[in-house]
C-alpha positions as CSV (number, residue, x, y, z in Angstrom):
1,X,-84.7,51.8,-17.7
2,X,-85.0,48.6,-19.9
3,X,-83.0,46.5,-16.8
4,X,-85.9,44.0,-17.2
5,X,-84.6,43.4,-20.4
6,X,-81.4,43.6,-20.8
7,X,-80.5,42.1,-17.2
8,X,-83.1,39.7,-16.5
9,X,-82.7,35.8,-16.2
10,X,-85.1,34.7,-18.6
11,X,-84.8,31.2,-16.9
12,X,-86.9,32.7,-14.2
13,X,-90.2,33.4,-16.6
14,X,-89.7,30.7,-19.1
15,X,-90.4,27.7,-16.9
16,X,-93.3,25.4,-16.2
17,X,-94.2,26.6,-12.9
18,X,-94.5,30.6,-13.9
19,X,-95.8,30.2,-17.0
20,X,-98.2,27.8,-16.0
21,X,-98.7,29.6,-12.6
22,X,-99.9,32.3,-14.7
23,X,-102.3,30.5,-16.9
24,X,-104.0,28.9,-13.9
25,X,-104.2,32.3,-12.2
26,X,-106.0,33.7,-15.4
27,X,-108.6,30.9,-15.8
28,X,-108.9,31.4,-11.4
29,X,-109.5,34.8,-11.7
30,X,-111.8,35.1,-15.1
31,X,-113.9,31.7,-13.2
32,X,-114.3,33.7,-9.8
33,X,-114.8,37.3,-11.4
34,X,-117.5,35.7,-13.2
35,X,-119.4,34.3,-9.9
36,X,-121.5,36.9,-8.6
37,X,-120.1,37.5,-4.8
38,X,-116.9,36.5,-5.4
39,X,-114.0,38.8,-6.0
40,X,-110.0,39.1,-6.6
41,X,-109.4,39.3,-3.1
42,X,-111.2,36.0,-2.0
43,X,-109.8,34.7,-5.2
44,X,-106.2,35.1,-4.0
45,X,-107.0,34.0,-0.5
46,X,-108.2,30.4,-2.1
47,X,-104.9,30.2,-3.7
48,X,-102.3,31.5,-1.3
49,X,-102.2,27.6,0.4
50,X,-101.5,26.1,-3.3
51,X,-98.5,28.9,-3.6
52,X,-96.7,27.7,-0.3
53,X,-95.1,24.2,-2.7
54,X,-94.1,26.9,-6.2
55,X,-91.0,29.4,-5.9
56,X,-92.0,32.9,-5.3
57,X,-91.7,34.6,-8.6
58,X,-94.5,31.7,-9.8
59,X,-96.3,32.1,-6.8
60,X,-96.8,35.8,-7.6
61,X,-97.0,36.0,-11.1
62,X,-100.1,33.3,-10.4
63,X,-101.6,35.9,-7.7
64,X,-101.6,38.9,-9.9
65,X,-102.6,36.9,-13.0
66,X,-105.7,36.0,-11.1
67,X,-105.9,39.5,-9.7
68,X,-105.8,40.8,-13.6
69,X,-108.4,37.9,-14.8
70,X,-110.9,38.9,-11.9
71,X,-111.2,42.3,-13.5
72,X,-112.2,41.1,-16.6
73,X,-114.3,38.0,-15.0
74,X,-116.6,40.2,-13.5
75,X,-118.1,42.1,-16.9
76,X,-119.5,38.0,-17.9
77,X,-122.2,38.4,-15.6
78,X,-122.5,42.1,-15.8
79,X,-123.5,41.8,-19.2
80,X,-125.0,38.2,-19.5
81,X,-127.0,38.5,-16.1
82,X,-127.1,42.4,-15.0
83,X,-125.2,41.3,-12.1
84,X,-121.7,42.7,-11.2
85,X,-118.9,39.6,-10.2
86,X,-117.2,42.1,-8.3
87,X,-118.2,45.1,-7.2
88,X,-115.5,46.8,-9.8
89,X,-118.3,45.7,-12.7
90,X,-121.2,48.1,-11.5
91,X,-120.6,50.4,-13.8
92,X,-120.2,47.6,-16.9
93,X,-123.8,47.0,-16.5
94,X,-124.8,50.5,-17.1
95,X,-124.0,50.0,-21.1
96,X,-122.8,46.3,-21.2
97,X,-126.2,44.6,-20.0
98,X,-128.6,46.7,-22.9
99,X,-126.2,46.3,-25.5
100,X,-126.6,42.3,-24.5
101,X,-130.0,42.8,-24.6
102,X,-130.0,44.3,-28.6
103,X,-129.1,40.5,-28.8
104,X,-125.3,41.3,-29.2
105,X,-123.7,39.5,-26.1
106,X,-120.8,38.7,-28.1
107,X,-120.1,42.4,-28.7
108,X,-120.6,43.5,-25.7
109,X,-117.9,40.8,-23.7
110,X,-116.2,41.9,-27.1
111,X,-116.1,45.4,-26.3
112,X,-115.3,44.8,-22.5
113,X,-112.5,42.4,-23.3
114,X,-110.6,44.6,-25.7
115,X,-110.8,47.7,-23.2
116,X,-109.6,45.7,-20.2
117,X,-106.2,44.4,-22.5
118,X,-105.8,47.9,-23.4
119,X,-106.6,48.8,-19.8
120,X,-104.0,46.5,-18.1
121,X,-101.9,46.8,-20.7
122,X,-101.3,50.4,-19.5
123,X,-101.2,49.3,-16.1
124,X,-98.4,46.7,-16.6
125,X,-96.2,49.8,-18.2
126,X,-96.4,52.3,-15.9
127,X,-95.9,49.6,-13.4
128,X,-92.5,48.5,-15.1
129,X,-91.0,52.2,-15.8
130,X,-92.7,53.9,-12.8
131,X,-91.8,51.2,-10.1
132,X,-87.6,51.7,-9.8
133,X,-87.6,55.7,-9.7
134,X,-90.5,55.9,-7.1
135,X,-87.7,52.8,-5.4
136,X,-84.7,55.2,-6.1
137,X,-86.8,58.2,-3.5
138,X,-87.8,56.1,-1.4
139,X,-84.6,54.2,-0.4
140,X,-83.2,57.7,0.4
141,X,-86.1,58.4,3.2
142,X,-85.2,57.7,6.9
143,X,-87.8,56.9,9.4
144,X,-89.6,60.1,9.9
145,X,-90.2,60.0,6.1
146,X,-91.4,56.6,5.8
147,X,-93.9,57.0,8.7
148,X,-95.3,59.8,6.8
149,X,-95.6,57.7,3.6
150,X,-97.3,55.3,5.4
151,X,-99.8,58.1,7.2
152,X,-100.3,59.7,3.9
153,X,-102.0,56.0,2.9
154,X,-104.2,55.8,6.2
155,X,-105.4,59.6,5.6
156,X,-106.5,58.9,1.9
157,X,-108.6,56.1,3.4
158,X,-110.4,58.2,6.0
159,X,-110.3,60.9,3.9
160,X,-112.4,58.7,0.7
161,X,-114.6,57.7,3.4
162,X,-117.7,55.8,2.4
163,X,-120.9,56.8,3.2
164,X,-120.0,57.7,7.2
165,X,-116.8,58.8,7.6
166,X,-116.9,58.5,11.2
167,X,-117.2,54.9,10.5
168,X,-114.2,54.5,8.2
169,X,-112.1,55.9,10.8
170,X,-113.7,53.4,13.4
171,X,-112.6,50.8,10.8
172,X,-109.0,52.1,10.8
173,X,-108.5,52.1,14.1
174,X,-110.0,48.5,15.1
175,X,-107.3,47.7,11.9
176,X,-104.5,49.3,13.7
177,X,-105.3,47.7,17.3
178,X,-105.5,43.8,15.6
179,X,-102.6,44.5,13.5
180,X,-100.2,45.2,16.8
181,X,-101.2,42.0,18.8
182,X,-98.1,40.2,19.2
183,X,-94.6,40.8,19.7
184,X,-93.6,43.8,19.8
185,X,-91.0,45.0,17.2
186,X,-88.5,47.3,19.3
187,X,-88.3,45.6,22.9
188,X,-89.4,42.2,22.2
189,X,-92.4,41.3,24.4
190,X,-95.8,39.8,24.3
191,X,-98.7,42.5,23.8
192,X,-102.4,41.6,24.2
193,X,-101.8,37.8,23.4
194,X,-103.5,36.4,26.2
195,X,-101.0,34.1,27.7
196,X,-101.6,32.4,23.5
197,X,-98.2,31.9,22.4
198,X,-99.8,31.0,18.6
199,X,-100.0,34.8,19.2
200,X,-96.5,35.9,19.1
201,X,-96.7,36.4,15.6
202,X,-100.3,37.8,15.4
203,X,-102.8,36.9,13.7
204,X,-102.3,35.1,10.3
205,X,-103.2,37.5,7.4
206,X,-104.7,34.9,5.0
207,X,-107.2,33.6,7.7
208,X,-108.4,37.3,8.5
209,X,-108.6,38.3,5.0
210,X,-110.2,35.3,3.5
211,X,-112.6,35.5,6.5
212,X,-113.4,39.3,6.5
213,X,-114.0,38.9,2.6
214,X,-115.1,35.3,1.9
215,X,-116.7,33.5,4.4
216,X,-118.7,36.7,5.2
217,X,-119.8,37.0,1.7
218,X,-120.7,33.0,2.0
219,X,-123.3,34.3,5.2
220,X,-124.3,36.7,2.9
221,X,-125.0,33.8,0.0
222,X,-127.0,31.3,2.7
223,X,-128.8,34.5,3.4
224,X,-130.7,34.2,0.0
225,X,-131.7,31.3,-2.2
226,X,-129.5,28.3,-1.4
227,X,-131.1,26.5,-3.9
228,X,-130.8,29.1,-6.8
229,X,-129.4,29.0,-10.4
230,X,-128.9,31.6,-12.4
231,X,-130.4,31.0,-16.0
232,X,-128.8,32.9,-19.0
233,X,-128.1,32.2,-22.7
234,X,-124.7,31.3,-23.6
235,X,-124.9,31.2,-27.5
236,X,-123.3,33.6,-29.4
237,X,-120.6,34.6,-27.4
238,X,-118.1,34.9,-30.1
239,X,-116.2,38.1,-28.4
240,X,-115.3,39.7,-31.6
241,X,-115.1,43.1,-32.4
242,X,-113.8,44.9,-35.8
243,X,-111.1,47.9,-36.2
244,X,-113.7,50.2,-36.6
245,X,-115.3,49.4,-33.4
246,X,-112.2,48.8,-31.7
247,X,-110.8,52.3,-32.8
248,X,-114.3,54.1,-31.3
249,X,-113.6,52.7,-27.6
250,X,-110.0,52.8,-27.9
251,X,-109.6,56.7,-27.5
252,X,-111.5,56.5,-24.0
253,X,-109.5,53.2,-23.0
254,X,-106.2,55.0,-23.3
255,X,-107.3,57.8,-21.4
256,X,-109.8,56.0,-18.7
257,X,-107.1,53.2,-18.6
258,X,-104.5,56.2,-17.2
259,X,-107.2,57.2,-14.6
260,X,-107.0,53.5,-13.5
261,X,-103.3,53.6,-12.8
262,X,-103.7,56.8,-10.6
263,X,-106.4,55.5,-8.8
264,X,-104.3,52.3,-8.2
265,X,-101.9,54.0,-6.9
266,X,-103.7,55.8,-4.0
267,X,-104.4,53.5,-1.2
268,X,-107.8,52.5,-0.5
269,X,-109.5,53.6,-4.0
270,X,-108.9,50.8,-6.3
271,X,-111.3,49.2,-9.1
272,X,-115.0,50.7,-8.1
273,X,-114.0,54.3,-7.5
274,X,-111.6,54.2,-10.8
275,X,-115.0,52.9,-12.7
276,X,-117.5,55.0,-11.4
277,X,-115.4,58.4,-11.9
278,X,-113.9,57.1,-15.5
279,X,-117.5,56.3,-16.6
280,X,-118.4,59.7,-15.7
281,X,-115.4,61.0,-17.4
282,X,-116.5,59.8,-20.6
283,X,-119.9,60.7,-20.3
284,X,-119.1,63.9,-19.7
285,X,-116.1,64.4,-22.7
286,X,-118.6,62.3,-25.5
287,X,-120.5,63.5,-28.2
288,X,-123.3,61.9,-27.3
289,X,-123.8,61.6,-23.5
290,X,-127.3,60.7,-23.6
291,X,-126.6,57.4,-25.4
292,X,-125.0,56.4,-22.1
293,X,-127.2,54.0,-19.6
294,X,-128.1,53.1,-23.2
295,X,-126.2,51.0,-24.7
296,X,-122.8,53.1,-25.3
297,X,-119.6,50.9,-25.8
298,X,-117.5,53.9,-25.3
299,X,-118.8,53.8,-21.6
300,X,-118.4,50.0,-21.1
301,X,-114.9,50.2,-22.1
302,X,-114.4,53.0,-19.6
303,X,-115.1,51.1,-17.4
304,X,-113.1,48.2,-17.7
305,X,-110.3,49.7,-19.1
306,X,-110.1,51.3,-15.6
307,X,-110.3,48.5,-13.6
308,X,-107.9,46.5,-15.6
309,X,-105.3,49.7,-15.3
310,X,-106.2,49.5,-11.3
311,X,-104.0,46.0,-11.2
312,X,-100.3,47.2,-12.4
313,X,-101.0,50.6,-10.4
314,X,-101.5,49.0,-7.0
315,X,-98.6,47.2,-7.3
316,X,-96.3,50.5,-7.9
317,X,-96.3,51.4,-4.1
318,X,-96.6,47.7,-2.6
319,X,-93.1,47.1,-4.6
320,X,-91.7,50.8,-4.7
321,X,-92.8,51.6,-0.9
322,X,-94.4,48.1,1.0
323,X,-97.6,49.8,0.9
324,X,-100.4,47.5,-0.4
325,X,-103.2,49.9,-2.1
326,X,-106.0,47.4,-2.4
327,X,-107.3,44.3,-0.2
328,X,-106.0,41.8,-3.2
329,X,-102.7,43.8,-3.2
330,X,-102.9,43.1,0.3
331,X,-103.2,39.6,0.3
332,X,-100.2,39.7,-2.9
333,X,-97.9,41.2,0.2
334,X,-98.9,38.5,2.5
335,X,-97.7,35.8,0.4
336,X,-94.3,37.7,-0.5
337,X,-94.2,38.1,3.3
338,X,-95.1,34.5,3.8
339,X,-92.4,32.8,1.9
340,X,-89.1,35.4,3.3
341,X,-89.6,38.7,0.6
342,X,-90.4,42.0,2.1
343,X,-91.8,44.5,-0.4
344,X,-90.8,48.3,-0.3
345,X,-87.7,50.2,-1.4
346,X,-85.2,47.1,-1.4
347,X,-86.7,44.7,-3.0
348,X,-85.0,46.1,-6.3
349,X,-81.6,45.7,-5.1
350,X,-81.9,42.8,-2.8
351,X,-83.9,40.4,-5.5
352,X,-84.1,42.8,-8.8
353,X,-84.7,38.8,-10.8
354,X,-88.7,38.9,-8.8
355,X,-89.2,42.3,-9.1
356,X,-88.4,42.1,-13.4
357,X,-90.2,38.6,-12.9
358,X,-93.1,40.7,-12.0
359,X,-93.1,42.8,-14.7
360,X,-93.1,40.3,-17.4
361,X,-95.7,38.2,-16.1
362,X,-98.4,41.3,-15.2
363,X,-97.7,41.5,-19.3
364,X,-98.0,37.8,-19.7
365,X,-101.5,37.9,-17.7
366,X,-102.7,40.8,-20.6
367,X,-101.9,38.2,-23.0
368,X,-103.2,35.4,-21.2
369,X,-106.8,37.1,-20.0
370,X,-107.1,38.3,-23.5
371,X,-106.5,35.0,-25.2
372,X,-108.7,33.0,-22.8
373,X,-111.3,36.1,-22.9
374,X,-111.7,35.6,-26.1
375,X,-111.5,31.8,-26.9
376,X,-113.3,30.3,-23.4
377,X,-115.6,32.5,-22.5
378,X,-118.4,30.8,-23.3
379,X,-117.1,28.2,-20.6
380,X,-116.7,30.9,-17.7
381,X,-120.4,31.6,-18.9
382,X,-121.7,28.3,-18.5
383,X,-119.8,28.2,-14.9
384,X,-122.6,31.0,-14.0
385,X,-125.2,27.7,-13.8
386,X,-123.8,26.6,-10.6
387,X,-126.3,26.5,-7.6
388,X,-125.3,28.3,-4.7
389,X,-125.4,25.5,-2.6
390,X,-122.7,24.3,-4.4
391,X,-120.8,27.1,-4.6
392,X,-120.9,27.5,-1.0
393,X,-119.9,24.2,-0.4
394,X,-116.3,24.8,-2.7
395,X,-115.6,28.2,-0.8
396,X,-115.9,26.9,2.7
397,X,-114.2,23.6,2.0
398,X,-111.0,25.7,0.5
399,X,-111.0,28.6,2.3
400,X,-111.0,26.4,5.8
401,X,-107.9,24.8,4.2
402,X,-106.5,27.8,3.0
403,X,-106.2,29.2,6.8
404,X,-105.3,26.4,7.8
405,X,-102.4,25.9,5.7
406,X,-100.9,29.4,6.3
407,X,-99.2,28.6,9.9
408,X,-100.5,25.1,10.4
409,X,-102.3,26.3,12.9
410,X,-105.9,24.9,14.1
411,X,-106.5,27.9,16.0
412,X,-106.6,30.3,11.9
413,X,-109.6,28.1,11.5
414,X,-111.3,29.7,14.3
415,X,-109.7,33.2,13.3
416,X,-111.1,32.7,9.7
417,X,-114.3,31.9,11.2
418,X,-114.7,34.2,13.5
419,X,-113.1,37.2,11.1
420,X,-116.0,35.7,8.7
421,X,-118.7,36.5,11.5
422,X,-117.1,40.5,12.4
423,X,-116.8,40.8,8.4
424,X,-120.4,40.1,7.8
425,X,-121.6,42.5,10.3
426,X,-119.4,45.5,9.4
427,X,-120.8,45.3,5.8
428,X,-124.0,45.1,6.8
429,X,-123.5,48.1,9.2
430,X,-121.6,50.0,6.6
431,X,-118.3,50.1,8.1
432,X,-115.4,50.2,5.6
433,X,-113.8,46.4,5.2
434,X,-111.1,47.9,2.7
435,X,-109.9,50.6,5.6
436,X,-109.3,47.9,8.4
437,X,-107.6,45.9,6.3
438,X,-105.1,48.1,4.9
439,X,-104.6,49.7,7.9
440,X,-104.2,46.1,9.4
441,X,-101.3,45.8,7.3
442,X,-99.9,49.0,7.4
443,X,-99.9,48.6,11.6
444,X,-96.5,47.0,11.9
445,X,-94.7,49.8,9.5
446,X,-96.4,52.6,10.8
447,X,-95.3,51.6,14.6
448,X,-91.8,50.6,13.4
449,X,-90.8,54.0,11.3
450,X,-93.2,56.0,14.4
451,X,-90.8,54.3,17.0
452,X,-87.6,54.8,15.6
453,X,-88.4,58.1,14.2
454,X,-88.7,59.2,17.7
455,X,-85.3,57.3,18.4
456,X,-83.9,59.8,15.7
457,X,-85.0,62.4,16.9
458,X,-84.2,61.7,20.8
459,X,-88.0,61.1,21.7
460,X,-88.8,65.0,20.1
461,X,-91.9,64.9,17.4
462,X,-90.5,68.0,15.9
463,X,-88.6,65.3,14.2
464,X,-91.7,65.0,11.6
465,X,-91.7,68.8,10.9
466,X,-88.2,69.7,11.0
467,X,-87.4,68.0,7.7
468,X,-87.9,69.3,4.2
469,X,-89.4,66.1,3.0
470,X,-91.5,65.6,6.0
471,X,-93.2,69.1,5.0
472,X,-93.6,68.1,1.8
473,X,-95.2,65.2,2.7
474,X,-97.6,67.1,5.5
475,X,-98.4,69.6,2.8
476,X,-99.6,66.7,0.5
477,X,-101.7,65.2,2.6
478,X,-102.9,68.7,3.6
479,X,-104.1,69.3,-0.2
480,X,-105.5,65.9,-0.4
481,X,-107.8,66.2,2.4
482,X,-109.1,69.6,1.4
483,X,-109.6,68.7,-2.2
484,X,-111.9,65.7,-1.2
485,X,-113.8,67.8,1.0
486,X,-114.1,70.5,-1.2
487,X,-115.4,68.2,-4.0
488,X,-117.2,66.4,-1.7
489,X,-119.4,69.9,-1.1
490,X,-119.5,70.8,-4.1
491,X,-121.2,67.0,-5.1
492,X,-118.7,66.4,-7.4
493,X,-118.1,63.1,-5.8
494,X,-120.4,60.5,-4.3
495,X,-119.1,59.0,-1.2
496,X,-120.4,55.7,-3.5
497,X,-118.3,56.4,-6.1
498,X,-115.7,57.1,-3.7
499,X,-116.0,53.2,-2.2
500,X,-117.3,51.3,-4.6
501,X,-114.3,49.2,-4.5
502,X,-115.0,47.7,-1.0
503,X,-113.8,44.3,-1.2
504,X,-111.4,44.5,-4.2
C-alpha cells in the first residue's frame, strides 16, 4: 500500500525538471483559470508542445499541476469580477462574489483557497491508495470485460445528457466515427483517409482538442468586445483566514471534497456537475440555508473543495483502466500516449517509478497551488487587466504552434482550425463538446476489446453475457441509467447541473 514510499526512486521527483515542471504548471494553471474563457483543458493543450523536450514523469506532473491550479484559478475572477474562469467556478460566485462585495475579497479567495487544498488534497489520496487495487481487477479482465468498462463510460455520458439528450448521443457518435479514421487496428488497412497518408495515424489529438476547446472559445471572445478590459480592485487580497474560520468550512470540505472524487471518477461529469450538486449538498445539510446566495463561506468552500477533489479522481480510471474521465484528463492521456506510455491496467507493473511519480507530484501541486494561492494572488488578479485583443493574440499564436508541434505536421494546423470552427458551432447549438471528445478517445479501445471479444468468442455476442463479470457490468450500467432517469423525473437533477462541466 505505501509502495510509493517505500519503493520509489526519489531521483525521479527531486530534480529540476519535475519540480520545476510542477511549479510552472501551478502558476499556468492559477494564470489561465483566472482568465475568463479559458479553462484546464485549453490550458494543457498550450503546454503539451513545451512537454515534447522534458521526460515523461515531468511532463505529467507539469500537466496535472496546471490541471490542479486551474481549479483554484478560476474562483479569482468568480469573486473579484462575478465571472466564472472555468465553467467549474459557477457556483463560487453564488457566495464568493457578495462576500467580496462586504469588502472582504481577501476572505473570500481566503475561504476558496483553503477548501480547494483540502479539496485536492482528498483527491490526491484516494488517487494514490485507490489507483493499484482498481489496477489489480482490471488486469484480470479479458476483452469482453474491458469493452464493457469502456461502454459503461460512453453510457454515463449519454446517460448525464445535457439539456437534449438526443444531442449528446449525436455527439458520441460523430466522436466515435473521427476517432476510427485511420488504420485500422486488427487487419492493417487505411479507413476513410482519403488517399492522405498524414492520415494513417488519425487525426492528432492535441490539434482537435485545442481546437474544439480553444480556438472556438477565441471565436467566441472576437464575438464580443475586442477592445475590453476588465476593471477590478486588487488591494486587499491578503488570502488569510483564522482557525476558527477555517474549522466552519472545513466540515463541508471533507465531505464535498469526497463527492468531488466520485464524480471524478465517472466519465463525463467532472468539475461543474461535482459543484453544482455539492453546493446543493450543503445547502441542504446547513443550519442556515437561507444565508446561501448570500454570502455563506460554507457554500463557497463546497464548491471548490469539489472541484479541486475532481483532479486526483479523474486520474483513478485514466491510470487504473486507460479511460480518461474529463476533456483535460483527456488531453493528460494524449501526452502519455505521445511520448511511448499507455495508461490502463499495466502501467503499474510496466513503469510503477511514473505511476508513484504521479502521486507525489498531484501532492506537490496541493502544496504548490496553495503556497502561490496564497502569496501571488494579487498577481494572477492584476493578469485579469489584459484586453482581449491581446489575449487573443497569445492563444492563437500558441495554440497554432502547439498543433503544429504534435506530429510536425502542416496539415494539424488546418485540423486545429477547422476543429476550432465545428467546436464553436456545437456549443452554440448545444451539443455536448465533453461527449465527442471522450468518446473520441475511447474509439480505438472500444473497437479493439469489441473486435477481439468477438475473436474470443468465435464471432458469438453471447460472449458479453455469458460471463459473470460481464453481467455485473450490464447490471451496473442498467442501475445507472435508471437512477438518472428516475431523478431526472423526479427534478432532483438539472440536466445543467448534470453538464456544467462542458469543457473541463
Amino acid at each position: 500500500m505505501f509502495d510509493f514510499i517505500l519503493n520509489y526512486d526519489f531521483s525521479y521527483l527531486l530534480n529540476v525538471y519535475s519540480l520545476g515542471g510542477i511549479a510552472f504548471g501551478t502558476v499556468m494553471g492559477i494564470l489561465i483559470g483566472a482568465l475568463p474563457g479559458l479553462n484546464a483543458t485549453v490550458g494543457c493543450a498550450l503546454l503539451i508542445p513545451l512537454s515534447f523536450g522534458m521526460p515523461t514523469w515531468a511532463a505529467v506532473c507539469m500537466l496535472v499541476a496546471l490541471f490542479m491550479g486551474a481549479m483554484y484559478g478560476g474562483s479569482i475572477s468568480a469573486i473579484l469580477l462575478a465571472i466564472p474562469g472555468t465553467p467549474s467556478a459557477i457556483a463560487t460566485i453564488w457566495d464568493g462574489s457578495p462576500i467580496a462585495r462586504r469588502g472582504e475579497v481577501g476572505k473570500a479567495l481566503g475561504y476558496s483557497l483553503y477548501a480547494s487544498s483540502v479539496g485536492g488534497l482528498l483527491g490526491a489520496l484516494v488517487l494514490i491508495f485507490l489507483t493499484r487495487p482498481l489496477a489489480f481487477v482490471a488486469i484480470r479482465l479479458a476483452d469482453p470485460e474491458l469493452f464493457l468498462v469502456g461502454l459503461i463510460g460512453i453510457v454515463s455520458i449519454a446517460s448525464l445528457g445535457e439539456e437534449n439528450t438526443l444531442k449528446t448521443i449525436i455527439s458520441i457518435l460523430l466522436g466515435l466515427m473521427v476517432g476510427i479514421i485511420g488504420l485500422d487496428p486488427i487487419i492493417a488497412t487505411n479507413r476513410y483517409t482519403f488517399g492522405n497518408i498524414h492520415l494513417g495515424d488519425g487525426f492528432s489529438l492535441i490539434a482537435l482538442l485545442a481546437g474544439i476547446y480553444a480556438l472556438s472559445e477565441v471565436f467566441t471572445i472576437c464575438m464580443g468586445d475586442m477592445y475590453h478590459t476588465p476593471t477590478t480592485d486588487t488591494k486587499k487580497l491578503n488570502c488569510t483566514i483564522s482557525w476558527k474560520e477555517f474549522k466552519n468550512i472545513l466540515p463541508v470540505s471533507l465531505k464535498s471534497g469526497i463527492i468531488g472524487v466520485i464524480f471524478g471518477i465517472v466519465p463525463g461529469l467532472g468539475g461543474g456537475p461535482a459543484t453544482f450538486y455539492c453546493y446543493a449538498q450543503a445547502k441542504r445539510a446547513d443550519k442556515e440555508p437561507e444565508t446561501f446566495g448570500k454570502g455563506n463561506p460554507r457554500g463557497l468552500a463546497a464548491a471548490e473543495s469539489s472541484n479541486n477533489a475532481v483532479v486526483g479522481g479523474g486520474l483513478i480510471p485514466l491510470l487504473s483502466l486507460g479511460i480518461p474521465g474529463t476533456p483535460a484528463i483527456a488531453v493528460i492521456s494524449g501526452a502519455l500516449m505521445m511520448q511511448g506510455i499507455t495508461p490502463g491496467p499495466n502501467l503499474m507493473n510496466v513503469n510503477p517509478n511514473l505511476v508513484y511519480t504521479i502521486y507525489w507530484g498531484i501532492l506537490l501541486s496541493v502544496v504548490a497551488m496553495f503556497v502561490l494561492g496564497r502569496y501571488a494572488t494579487s498577481m494572477f488578479a492584476r493578469i485579469l487587466l489584459l484586453p482581449n485583443y491581446v489575449l487573443v493574440a497569445i492563444i492563437c499564436v500558441l495554440l497554432l504552434i502547439g498543433a503544429h508541434v504534435g506530429r510536425y505536421f502542416v496539415m494539424d494546423i488546418w485540423v486545429c482550425i477547422a476543429a476550432g470552427v465545428v467546436g464553436f458551432f456545437m456549443s452554440r447549438l448545444k451539443f455536448s463538446l465533453t461527449a465527442f471528445t471522450i468518446a473520441f478517445v475511447l474509439a480505438d479501445l472500444l473497437e479493439i476489446r469489441f473486435r477481439r471479444a468477438l475473436m474470443l468468442g468465435h464471432g458469438n455476442p453471447l460472449v458479453f453475457f455469458t460471463r459473470p463479470i460481464c453481467i455485473l457490468l450490464w447490471i451496473l450500467m442498467a442501475w445507472m441509467v435508471y437512477t438518472v432517469v428516475r431523478d431526472k423525473r423526479r427534478g432532483l437533477l438539472s440536466a445543467n447541473d448534470l453538464t456544467g462541466d462542458s469543457t473541463q
